[in-house]
C-alpha positions as a printed NumPy array, in Angstrom:
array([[  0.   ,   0.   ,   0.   ],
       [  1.134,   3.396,  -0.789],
       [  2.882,   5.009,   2.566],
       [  0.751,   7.317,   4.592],
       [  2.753,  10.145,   5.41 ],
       [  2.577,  12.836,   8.33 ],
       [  0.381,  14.797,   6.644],
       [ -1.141,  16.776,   8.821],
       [  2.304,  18.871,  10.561],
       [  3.783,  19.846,   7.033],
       [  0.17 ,  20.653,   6.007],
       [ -0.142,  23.26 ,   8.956],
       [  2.775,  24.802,   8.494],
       [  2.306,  25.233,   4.85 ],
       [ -0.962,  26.858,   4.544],
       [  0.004,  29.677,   6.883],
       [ -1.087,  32.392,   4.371],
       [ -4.733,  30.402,   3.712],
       [ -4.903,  29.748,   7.779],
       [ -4.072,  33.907,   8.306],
       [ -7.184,  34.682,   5.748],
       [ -9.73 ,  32.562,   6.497],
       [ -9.495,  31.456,  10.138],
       [ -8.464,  35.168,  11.603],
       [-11.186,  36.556,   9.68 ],
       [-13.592,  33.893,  11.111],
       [-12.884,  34.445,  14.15 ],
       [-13.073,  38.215,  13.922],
       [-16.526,  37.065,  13.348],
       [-17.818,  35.184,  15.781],
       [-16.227,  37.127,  18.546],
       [-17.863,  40.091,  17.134],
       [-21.644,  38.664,  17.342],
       [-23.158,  37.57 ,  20.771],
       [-25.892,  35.244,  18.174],
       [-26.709,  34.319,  15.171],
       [-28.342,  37.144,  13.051],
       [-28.429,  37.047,   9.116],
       [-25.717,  39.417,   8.96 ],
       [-23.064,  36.753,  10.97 ],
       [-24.333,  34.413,   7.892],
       [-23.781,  37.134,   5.21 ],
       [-20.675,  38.146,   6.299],
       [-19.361,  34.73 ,   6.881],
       [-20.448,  34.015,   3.406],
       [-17.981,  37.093,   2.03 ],
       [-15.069,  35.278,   4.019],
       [-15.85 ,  32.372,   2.079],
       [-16.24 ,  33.817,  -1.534],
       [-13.078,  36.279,  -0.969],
       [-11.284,  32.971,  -0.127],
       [-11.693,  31.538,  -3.192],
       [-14.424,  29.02 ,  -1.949],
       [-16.896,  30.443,  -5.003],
       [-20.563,  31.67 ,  -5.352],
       [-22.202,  28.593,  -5.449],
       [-20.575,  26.295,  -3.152],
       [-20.662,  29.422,  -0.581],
       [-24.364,  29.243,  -0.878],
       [-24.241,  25.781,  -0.71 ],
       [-22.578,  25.737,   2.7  ],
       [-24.02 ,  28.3  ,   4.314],
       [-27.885,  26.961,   3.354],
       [-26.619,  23.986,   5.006],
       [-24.793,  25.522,   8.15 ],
       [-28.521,  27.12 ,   8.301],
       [-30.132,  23.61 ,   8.65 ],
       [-27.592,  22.757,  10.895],
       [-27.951,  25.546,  13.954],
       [-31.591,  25.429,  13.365],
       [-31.746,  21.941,  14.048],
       [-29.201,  22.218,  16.974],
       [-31.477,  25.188,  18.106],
       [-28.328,  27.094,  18.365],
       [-27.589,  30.77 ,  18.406],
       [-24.131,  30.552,  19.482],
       [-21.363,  31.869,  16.935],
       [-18.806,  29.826,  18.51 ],
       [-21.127,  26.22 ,  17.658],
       [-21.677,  27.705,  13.989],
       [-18.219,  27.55 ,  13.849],
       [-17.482,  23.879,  14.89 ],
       [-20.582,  22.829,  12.186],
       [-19.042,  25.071,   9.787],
       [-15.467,  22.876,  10.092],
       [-17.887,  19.618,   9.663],
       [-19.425,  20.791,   7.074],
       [-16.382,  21.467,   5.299],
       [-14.642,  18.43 ,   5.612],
       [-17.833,  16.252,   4.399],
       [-18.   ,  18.182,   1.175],
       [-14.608,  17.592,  -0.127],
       [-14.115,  14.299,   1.885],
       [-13.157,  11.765,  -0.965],
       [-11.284,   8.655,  -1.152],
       [ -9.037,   7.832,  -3.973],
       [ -8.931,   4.364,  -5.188],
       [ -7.036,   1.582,  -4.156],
       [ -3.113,   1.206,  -6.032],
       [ -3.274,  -1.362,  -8.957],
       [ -0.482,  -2.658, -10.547],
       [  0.778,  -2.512, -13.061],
       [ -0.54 ,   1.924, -13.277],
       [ -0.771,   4.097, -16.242],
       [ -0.744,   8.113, -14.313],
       [ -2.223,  10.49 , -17.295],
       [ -0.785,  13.785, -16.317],
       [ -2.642,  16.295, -18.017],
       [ -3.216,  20.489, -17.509],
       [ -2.397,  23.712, -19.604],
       [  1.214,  24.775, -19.247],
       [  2.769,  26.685, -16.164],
       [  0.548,  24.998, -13.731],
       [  3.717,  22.815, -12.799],
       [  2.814,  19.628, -14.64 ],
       [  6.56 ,  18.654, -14.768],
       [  7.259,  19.245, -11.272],
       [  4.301,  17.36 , -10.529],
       [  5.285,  14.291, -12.397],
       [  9.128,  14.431, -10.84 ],
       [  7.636,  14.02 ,  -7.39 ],
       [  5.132,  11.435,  -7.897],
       [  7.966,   9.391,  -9.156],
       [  9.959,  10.349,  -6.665],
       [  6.927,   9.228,  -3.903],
       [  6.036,   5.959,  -5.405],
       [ 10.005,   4.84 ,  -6.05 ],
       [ 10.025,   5.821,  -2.637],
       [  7.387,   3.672,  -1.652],
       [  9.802,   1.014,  -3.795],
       [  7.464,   0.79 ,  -6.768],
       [  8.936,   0.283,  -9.906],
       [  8.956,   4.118, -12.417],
       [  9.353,   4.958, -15.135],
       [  9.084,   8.742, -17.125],
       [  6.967,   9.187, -20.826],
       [  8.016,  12.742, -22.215],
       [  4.568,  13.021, -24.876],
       [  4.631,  16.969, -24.33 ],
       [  6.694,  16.579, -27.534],
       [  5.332,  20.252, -28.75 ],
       [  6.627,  22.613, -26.172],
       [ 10.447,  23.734, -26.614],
       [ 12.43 ,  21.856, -24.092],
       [  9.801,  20.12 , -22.446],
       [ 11.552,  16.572, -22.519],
       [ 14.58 ,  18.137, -21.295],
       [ 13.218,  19.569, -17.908],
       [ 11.412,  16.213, -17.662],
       [ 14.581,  14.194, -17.858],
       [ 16.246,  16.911, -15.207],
       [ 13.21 ,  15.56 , -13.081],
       [ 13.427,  11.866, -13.246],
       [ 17.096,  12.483, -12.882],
       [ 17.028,  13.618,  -9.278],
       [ 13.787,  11.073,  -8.938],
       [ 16.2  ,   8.675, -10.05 ],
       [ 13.984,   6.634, -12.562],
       [ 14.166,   5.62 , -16.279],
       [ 12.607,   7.922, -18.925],
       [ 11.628,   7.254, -22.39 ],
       [ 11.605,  10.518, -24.799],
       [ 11.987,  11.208, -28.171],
       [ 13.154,  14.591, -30.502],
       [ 11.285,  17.64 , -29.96 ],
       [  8.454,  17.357, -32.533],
       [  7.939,  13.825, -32.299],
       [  4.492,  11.526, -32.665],
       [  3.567,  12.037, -28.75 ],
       [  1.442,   8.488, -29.327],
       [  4.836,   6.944, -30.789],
       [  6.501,   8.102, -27.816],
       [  4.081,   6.061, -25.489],
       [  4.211,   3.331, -27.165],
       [  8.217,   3.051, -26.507],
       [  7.2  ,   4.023, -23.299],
       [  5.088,   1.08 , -22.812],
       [  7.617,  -1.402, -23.965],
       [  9.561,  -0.242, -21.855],
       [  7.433,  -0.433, -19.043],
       [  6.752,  -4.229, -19.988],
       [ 10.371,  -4.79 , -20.747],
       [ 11.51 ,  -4.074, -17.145],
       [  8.088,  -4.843, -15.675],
       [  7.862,  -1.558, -14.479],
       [  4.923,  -0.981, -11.657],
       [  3.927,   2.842, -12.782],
       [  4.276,   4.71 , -16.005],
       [  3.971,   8.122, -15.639],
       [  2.635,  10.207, -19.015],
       [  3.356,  13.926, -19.417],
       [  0.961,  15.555, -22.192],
       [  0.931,  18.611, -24.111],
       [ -0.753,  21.558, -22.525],
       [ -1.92 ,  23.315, -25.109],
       [ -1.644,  22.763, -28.828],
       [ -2.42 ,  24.975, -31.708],
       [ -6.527,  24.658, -30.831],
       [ -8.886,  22.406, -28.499],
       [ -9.721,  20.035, -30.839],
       [ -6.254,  19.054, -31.623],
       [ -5.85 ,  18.798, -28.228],
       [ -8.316,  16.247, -27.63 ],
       [ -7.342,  14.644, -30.761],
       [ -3.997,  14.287, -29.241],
       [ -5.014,  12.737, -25.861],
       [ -7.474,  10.467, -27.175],
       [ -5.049,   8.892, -29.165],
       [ -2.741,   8.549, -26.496],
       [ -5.698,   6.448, -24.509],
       [ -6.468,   4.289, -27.775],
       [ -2.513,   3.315, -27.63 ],
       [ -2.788,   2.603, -23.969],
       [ -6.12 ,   0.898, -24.254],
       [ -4.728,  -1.504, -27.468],
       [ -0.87 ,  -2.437, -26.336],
       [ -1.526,  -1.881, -22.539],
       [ -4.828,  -3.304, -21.458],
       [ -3.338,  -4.805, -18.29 ],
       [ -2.506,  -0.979, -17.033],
       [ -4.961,   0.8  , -14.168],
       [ -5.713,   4.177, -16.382],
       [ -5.578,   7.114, -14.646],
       [ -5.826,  10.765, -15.429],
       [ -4.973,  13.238, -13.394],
       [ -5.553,  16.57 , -13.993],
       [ -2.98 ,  19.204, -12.311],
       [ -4.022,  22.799, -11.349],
       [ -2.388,  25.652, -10.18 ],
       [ -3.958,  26.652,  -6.433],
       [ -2.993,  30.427,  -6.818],
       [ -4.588,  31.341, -10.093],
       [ -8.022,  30.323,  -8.235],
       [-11.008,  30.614, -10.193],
       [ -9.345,  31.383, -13.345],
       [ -8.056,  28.049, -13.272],
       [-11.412,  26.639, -12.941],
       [-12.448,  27.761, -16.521],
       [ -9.247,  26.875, -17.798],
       [ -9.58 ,  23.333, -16.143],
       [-13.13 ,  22.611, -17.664],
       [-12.03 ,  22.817, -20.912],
       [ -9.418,  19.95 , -20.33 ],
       [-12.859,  17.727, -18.81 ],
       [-14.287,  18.193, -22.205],
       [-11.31 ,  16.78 , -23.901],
       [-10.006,  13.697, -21.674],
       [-11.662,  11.639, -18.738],
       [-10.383,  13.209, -15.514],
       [-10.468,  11.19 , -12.945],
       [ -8.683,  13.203, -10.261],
       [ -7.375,  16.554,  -9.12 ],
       [ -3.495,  17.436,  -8.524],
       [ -3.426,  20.77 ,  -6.567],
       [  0.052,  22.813,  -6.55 ],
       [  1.466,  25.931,  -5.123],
       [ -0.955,  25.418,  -2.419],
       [  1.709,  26.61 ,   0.131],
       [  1.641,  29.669,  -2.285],
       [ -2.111,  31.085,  -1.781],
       [ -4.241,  32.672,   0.523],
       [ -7.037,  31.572,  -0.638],
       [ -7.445,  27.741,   0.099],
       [-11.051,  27.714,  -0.412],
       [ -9.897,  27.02 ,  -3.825],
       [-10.335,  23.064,  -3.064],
       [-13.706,  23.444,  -2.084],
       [-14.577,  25.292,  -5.272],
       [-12.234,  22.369,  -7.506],
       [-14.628,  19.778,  -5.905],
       [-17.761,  21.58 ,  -5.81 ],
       [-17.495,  23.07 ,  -9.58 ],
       [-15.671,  20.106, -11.296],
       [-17.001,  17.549,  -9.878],
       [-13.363,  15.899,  -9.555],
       [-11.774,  14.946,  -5.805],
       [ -8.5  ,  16.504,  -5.084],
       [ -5.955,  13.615,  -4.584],
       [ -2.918,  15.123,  -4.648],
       [ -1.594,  18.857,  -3.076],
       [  2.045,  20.615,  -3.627],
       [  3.168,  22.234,  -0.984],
       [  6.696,  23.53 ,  -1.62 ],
       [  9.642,  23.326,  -3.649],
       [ 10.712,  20.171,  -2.506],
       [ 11.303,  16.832,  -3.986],
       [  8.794,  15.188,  -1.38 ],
       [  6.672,  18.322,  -1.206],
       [  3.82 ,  16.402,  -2.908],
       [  1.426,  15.024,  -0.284],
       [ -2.187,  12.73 ,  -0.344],
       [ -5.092,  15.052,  -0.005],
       [ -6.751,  14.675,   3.571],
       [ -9.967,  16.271,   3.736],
       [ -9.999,  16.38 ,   7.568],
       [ -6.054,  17.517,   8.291],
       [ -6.763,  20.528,   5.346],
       [ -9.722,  21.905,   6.877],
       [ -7.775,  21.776,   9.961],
       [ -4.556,  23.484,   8.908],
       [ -7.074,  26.434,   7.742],
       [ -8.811,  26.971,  10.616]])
């Protein structure tokens, strides 16, 4: 089974800047009404939205932190608070599936978003973990893209399989998946192209990709992960739904969440795209990728 990790310290110490936002501001709140008037509710609902949390999965929560107190017959700030932490927790609460050998990892998302970096330390988790990687440069269309993949699974320490710059990406994986055979390699780890010259190239490109896996590696768990980048918040949303129009997503990889203020963000990923978060960046570092815990995020925020 995949290692579970101390999530819950790094976490914390991480998500300082989301922790000063929302929590301080929440708690400005609550000390500041004696009970629960519609104002503590609309204001708590701006502390939300400004977090990056979104319209509609604000409303959502606070029409249910309503049921909640009313329920409890509550009117204490300080109990709206503890539902308000529940509440949070069950709507992005997910589980990702179980491991299965041997794994095909999809990594898909628009460039910038750290999509290489994101593929380095997976490797470098699940080697690890000692499970068998190895590296498929298919982002054959943006300058130097193989080359800062290789500088990855370099310090990862795993095998990759690349060709020129300007290659057939679906030729590409299926050297890749030889190779992956050859050495009965565990996990193969795909990088895509994030953007080609229009969207239906794009989805012309990654659905061959799939038929290649499907035909020569029907053995392979598929998985496709999308990544996004945490601090361009709801901006990345609309950039993001394009890519579930173009290739089944199964899950969410969330970086640079060390690098936002407004966490919320993961609540709005969920909520919006319909995906579960399964994976968050927090740092720099080689092992600064960690398993998304509903419970220890919410948390570290407040």
């Amino acid at each position: 089974m995949e290692e579970k990790r101390g999530i819950f310290g790094k976490i914390r110490d991480r998500l300082s800047r989301s922790r000063e936002n929302v929590a301080q501001k929440v708690d400005q709140l609550v000390h500041s009404y004696r009970s629960l008037e519609d104002d503590f509710f609309d204001e708590l609902a701006d502390v939300l939205i400004l977090a990056d949390v979104g319209v509609a999965a604000t409303e959502k929560v606070i029409a249910e932190l309503k049921a909640r107190v009313k329920r409890e017959r509550t009117d204490d700030p300080e109990r709206a608070r503890a539902l308000l932490r529940d509440i949070l927790k069950e709507q992005i609460r997910s589980k990702r599936p179980p491991l299965a050998w041997p794994m095909v990892m999809l990594i898909v998302g628009v460039n910038g978003v750290g999509k290489t970096t994101t593929i380095g330390k997976l490797a470098a988790r699940f080697k690890a973990a000692q499970h068998s990687v190895i590296l498929c440069a298919a982002d054959t269309f943006r300058a130097a893209a193989s080359e800062q993949l290789a500088i990855w699974a370099e310090r990862a320490g795993v095998p990759i399989v690349r060709h020129t710059e300007g290659a057939d990406p679906a030729a590409v994986v299926y050297d890749a998946i030889t190779s992956a055979k050859a050495h009965g390699a565990e996990l193969l780890i795909v990088d895509t192209a994030g953007r080609l010259h229009n969207k239906a190239a794009l989805m012309d490109e990654l659905s061959k990709i799939r038929r290649i896996l499907a035909r020569d590696y029907p053995q392979a768990d598929i998985r496709t992960m999308l990544v996004l980048d945490a601090t361009t918040g709801q901006n990345g949303l609309a950039q993001a739904k394009a890519f579930l129009d173009t290739a089944q997503v199964n899950g969410i990889v969330l970086t640079k969440l060390d690098g936002t203020a407004k966490g919320g963000i993961v609540i709005a990923i969920q909520q919006t795209l319909g995906l579960p978060v399964w994976y968050v960046g927090v740092g720099e570092g080689l092992d600064d990728l960690e398993p998304f815990d509903a419970d220890a995020f919410v948390d570290a925020i407040f």
